[in-house]
C-alpha positions, 0 to 999 in steps of 0.5 A: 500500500502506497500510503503505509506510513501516513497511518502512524503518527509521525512523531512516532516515526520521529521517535523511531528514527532517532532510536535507530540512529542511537543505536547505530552511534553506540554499535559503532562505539561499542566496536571499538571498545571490543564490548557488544552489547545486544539490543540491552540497555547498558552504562554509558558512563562506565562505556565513556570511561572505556572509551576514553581509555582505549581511544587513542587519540585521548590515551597517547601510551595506546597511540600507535608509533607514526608510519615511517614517512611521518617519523622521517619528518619528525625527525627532520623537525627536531633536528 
């Protein structure tokens, strides 16, 4: 049927939208915290913190060691 959608309320189907997209943030989140959580509600500040922790960015003892080229450069820039 054409006019499916028009039946359901479109604050409902706002609200669906935006869970969908929270879902997605956290899927994506949770990747890299190497936690998976199964459609369960779950601490986000305890998964902040994880997160924080295994970022590299925010963590430089987890930072990788730059590639060759960018080593070279850095090197160039301190002597």
């Amino acid at each position: 049927m054409v006019g499916e959608n028009f039946n359901k309320p479109i604050r409902k189907m706002k609200a669906k939208a935006n869970k969908d997209k929270m879902l997605r943030a956290q899927k994506s989140k949770t990747k890299q915290t190497g936690d998976i959580i199964h459609g369960k509600a779950f601490n986000r500040s305890k998964l902040k913190k994880k997160w924080t922790l295994t970022n590299p960015a925010k963590n430089p003892s987890q930072r990788p060691l730059p590639s060759p080229r960018r080593m070279k450069m850095l090197w160039k820039s301190t002597n």
